[in-house]
N, CA, C and O of each residue as an XYZ file, in Angstrom:
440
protein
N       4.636      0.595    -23.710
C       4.980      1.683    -22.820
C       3.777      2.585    -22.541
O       3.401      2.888    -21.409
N       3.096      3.065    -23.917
C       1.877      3.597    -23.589
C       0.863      2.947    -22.415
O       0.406      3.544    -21.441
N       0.680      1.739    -22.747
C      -0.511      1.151    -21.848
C      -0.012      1.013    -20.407
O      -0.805      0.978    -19.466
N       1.349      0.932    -20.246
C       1.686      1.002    -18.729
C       1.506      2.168    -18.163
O       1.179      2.248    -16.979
N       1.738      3.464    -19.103
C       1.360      4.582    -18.642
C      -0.166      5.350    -18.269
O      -0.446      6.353    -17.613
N      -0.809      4.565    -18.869
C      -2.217      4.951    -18.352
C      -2.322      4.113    -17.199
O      -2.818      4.483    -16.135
N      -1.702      2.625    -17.495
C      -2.197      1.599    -16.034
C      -1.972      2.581    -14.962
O      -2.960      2.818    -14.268
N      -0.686      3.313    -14.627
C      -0.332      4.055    -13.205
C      -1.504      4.746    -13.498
O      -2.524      4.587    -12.827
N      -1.441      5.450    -14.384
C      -2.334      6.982    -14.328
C      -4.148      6.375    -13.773
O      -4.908      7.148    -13.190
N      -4.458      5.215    -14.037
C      -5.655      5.041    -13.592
C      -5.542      4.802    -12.622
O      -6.289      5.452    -11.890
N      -4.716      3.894    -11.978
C      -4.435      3.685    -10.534
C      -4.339      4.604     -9.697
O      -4.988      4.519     -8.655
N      -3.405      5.847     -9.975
C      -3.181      7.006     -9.076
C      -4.371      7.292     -8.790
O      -4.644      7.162     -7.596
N      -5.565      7.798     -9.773
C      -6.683      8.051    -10.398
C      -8.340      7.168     -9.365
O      -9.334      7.586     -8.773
N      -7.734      5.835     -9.695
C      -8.714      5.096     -8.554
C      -8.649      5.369     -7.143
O      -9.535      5.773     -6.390
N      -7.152      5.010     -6.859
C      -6.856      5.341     -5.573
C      -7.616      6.776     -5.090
O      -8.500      6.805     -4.234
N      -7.310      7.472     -5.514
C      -7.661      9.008     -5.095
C      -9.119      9.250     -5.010
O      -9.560     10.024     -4.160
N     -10.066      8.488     -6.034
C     -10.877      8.694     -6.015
C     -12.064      7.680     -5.055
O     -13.290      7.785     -5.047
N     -11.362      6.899     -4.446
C     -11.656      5.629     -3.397
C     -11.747      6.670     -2.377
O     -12.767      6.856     -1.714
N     -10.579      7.405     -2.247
C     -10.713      7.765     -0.517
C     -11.255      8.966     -0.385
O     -11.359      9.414      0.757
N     -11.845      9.963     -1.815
C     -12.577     10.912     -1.409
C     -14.617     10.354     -1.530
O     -15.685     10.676     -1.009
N     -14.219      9.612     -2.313
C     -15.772      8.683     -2.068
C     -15.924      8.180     -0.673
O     -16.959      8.233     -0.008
N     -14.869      7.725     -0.335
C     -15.236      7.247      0.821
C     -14.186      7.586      2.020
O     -13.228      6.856      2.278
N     -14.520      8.901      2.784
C     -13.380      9.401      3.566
C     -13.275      8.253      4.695
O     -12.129      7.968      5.041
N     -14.176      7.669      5.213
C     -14.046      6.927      6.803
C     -13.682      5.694      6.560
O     -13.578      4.737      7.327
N     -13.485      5.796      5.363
C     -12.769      3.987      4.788
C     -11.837      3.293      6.138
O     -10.888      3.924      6.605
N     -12.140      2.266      6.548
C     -11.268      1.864      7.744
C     -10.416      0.672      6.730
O      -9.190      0.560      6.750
N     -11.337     -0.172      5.858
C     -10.208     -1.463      5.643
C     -10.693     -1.423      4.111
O     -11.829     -1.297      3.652
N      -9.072     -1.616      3.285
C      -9.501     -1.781      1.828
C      -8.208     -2.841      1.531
O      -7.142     -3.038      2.116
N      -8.914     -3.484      0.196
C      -8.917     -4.906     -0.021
C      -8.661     -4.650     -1.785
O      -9.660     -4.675     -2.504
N      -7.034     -4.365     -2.525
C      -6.658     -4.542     -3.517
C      -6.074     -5.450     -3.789
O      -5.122     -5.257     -4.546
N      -6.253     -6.396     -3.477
C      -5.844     -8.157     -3.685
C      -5.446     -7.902     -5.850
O      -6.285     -7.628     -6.708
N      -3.963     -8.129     -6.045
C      -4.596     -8.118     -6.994
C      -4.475     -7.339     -8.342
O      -4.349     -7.868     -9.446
N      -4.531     -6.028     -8.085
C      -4.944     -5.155     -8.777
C      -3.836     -3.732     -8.510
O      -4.137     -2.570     -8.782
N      -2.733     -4.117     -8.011
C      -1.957     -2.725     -8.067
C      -0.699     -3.008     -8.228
O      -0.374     -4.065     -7.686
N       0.656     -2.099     -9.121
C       1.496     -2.319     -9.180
C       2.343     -1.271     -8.647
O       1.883     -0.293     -8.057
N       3.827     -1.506     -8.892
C       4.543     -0.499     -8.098
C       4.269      0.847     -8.146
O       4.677      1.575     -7.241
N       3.318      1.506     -9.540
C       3.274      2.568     -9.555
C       1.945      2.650     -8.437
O       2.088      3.534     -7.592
N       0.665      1.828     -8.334
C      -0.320      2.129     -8.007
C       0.455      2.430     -6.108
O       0.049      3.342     -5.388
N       1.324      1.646     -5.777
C       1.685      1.348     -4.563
C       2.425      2.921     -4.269
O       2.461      3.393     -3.133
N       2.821      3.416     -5.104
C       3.814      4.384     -5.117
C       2.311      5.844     -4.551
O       2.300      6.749     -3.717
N       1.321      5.335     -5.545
C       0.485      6.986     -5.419
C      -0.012      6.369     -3.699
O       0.195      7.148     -2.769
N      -0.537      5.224     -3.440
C      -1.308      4.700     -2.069
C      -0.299      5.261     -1.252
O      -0.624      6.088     -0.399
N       1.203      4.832     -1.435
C       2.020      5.474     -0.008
C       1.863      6.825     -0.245
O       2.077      7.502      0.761
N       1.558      7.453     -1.248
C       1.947      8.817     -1.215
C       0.982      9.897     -0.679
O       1.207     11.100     -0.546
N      -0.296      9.110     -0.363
C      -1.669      9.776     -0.298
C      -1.852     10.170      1.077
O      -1.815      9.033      1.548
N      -1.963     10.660      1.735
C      -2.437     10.977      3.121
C      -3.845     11.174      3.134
O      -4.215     11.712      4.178
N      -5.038     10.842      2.076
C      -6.193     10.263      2.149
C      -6.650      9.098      2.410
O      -7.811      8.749      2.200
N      -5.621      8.294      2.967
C      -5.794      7.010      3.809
C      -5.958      6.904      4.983
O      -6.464      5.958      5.586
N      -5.487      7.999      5.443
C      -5.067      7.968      6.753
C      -6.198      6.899      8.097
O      -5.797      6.386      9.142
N      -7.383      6.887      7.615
C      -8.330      6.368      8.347
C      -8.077      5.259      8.774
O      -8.213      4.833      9.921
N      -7.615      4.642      7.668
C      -7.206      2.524      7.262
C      -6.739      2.442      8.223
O      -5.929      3.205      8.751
N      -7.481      0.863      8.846
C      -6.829      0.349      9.754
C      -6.558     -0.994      9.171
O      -5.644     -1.648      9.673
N      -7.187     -1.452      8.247
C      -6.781     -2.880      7.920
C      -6.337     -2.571      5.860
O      -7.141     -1.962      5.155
N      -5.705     -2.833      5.590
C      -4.870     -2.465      3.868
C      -4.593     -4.696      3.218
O      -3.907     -5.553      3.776
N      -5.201     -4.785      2.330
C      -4.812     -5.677      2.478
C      -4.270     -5.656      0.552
O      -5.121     -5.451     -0.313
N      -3.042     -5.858      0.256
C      -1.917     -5.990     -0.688
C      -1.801     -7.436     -1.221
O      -0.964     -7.428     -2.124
N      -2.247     -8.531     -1.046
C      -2.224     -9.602     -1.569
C      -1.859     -9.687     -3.072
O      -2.642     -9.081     -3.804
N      -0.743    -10.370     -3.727
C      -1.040    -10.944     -4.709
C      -0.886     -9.729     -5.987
O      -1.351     -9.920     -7.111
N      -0.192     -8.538     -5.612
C       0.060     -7.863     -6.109
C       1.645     -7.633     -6.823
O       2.475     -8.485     -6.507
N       1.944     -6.909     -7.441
C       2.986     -6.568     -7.911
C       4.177     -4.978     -7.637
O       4.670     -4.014     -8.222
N       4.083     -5.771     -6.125
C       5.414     -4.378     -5.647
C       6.138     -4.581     -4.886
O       6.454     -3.803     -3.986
N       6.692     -5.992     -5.126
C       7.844     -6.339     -4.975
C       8.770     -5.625     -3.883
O       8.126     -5.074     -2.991
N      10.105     -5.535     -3.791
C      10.947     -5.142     -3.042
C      10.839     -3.649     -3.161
O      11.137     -2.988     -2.167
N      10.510     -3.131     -4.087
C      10.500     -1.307     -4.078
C       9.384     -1.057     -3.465
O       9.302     -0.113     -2.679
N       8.438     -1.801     -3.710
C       6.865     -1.580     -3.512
C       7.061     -1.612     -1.338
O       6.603     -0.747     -0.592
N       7.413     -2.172     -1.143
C       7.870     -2.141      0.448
C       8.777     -1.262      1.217
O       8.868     -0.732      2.325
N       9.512     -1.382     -0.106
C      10.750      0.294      0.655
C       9.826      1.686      0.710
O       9.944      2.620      1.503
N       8.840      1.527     -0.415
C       7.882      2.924     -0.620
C       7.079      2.794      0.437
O       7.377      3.498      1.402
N       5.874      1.896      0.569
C       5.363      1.326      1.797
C       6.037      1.885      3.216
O       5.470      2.770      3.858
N       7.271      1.305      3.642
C       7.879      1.906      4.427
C       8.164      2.895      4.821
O       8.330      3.037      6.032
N       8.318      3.899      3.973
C       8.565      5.345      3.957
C       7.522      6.219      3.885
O       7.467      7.445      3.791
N       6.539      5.177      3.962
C       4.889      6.139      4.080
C       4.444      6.946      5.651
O       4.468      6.219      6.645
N       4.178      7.949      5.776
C       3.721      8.273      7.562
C       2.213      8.233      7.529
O       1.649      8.394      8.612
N       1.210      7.974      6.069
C       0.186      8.029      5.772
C      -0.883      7.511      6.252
O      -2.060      7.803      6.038
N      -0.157      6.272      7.294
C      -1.196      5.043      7.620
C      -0.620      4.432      9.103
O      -0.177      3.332      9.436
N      -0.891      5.912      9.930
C      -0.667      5.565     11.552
C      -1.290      4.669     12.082
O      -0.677      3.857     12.776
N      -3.128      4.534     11.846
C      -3.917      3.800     12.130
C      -3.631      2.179     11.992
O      -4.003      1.336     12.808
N      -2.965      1.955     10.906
C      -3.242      0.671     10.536
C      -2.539     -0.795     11.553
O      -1.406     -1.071     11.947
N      -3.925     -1.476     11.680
C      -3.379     -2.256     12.638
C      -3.042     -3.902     12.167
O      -2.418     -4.745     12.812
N      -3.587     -4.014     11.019
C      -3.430     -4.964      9.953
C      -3.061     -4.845      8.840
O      -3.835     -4.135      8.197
N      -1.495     -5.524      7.785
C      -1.292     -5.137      6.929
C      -1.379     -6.722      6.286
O      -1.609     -7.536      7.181
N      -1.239     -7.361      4.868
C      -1.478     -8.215      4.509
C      -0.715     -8.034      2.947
O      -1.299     -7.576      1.964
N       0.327     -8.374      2.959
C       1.604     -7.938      2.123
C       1.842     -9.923      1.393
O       3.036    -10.200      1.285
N       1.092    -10.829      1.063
C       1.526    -12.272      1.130
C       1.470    -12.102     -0.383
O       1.009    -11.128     -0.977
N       2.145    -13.474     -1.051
C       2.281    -13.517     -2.575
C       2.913    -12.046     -2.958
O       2.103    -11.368     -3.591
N       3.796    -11.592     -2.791
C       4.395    -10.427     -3.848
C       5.629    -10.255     -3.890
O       6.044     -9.172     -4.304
N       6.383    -11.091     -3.550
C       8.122    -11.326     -3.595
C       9.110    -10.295     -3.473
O      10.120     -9.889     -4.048
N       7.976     -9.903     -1.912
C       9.095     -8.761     -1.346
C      10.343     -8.952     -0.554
O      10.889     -7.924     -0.154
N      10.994    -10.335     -0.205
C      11.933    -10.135     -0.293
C      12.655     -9.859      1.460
O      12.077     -9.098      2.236
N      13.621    -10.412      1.762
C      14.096    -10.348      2.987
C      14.973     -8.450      2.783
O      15.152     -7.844      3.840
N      15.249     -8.008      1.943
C      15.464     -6.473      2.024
C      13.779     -5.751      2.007
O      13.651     -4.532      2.124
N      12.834     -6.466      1.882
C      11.739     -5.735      1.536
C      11.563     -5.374      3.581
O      11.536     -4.459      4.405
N      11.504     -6.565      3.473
C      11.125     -7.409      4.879
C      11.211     -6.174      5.907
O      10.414     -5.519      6.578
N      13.256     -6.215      5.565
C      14.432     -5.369      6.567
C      13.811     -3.899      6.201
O      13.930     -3.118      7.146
N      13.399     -3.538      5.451
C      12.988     -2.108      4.906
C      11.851     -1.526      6.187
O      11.986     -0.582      6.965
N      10.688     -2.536      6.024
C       9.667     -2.531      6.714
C       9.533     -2.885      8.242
O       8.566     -2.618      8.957
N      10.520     -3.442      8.552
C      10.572     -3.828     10.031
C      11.371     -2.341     10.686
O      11.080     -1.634     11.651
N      12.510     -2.262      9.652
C      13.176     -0.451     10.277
C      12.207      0.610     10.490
O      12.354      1.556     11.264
N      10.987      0.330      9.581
C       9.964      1.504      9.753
C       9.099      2.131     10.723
O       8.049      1.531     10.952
N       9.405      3.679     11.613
C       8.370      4.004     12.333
C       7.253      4.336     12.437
O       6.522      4.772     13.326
N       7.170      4.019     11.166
C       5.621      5.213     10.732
C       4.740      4.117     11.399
O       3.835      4.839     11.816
N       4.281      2.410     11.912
C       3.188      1.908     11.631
C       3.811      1.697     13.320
O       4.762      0.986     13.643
N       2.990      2.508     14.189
C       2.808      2.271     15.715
C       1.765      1.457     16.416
O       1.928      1.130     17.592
N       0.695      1.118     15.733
C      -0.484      0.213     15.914
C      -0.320     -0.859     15.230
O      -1.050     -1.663     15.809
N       0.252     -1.484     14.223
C       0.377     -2.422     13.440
C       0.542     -3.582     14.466
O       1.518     -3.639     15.215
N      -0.582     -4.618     14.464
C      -0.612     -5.453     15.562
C      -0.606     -6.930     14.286
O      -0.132     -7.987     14.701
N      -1.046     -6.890     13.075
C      -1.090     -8.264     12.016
C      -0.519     -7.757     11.199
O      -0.607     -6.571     10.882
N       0.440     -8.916     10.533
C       1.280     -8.715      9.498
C       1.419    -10.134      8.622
O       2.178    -10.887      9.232
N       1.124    -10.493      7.882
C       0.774    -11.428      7.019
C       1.567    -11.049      5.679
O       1.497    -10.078      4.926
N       2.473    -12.395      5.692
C       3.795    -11.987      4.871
C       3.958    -13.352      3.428
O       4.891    -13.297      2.627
């Protein structure tokens, strides 16, 4: 339990500290490396806002990890998302297709 609790806490932690290192960030590439909590601080950040390309591969956030995703307004820009390998799920799917927040989203890789 402990070690899961630092995993978020570094994640929140990376994340945050990605997008003030680098404010004009257009495309980032966590293939990999984030779980529902890390997914939870990324939707929650409005220091993304720049991203136009996010790519989620192979990660671990599942069907919640997409409902959160969904409910993000954080990432107007983004015109490429890349969500493949993470067993989100035809409710993940339905979550994300209801969503208005992504008005440019032109690739979606599932």
């Amino acid at each position: 339990k402990l070690m899961d609790r630092l995993l978020r806490v570094g994640e929140q932690i990376a994340a945050h500290s990605a997008s003030c290192l680098f404010p004009n960030l257009k495309s980032l590439d966590i293939r990999s490396n984030i779980s529902f909590a890390g997914m939870q601080a990324l939707a929650a950040s409005s220091l993304f806002a720049k991203l136009t390309s996010l790519d989620l591969t192979e990660n671990r956030i599942f069907v919640a990890g997409m409902q959160v995703l969904a409910t993000s307004s954080f990432f107007p820009n983004l015109t490429s998302l890349n969500v493949s390998d993470n067993q989100i799920g035809s409710s993940g799917m339905r979550a994300f297709a209801a969503s208005s927040f992504f008005p440019n989203l032109t690739s979606l890789n599932v």
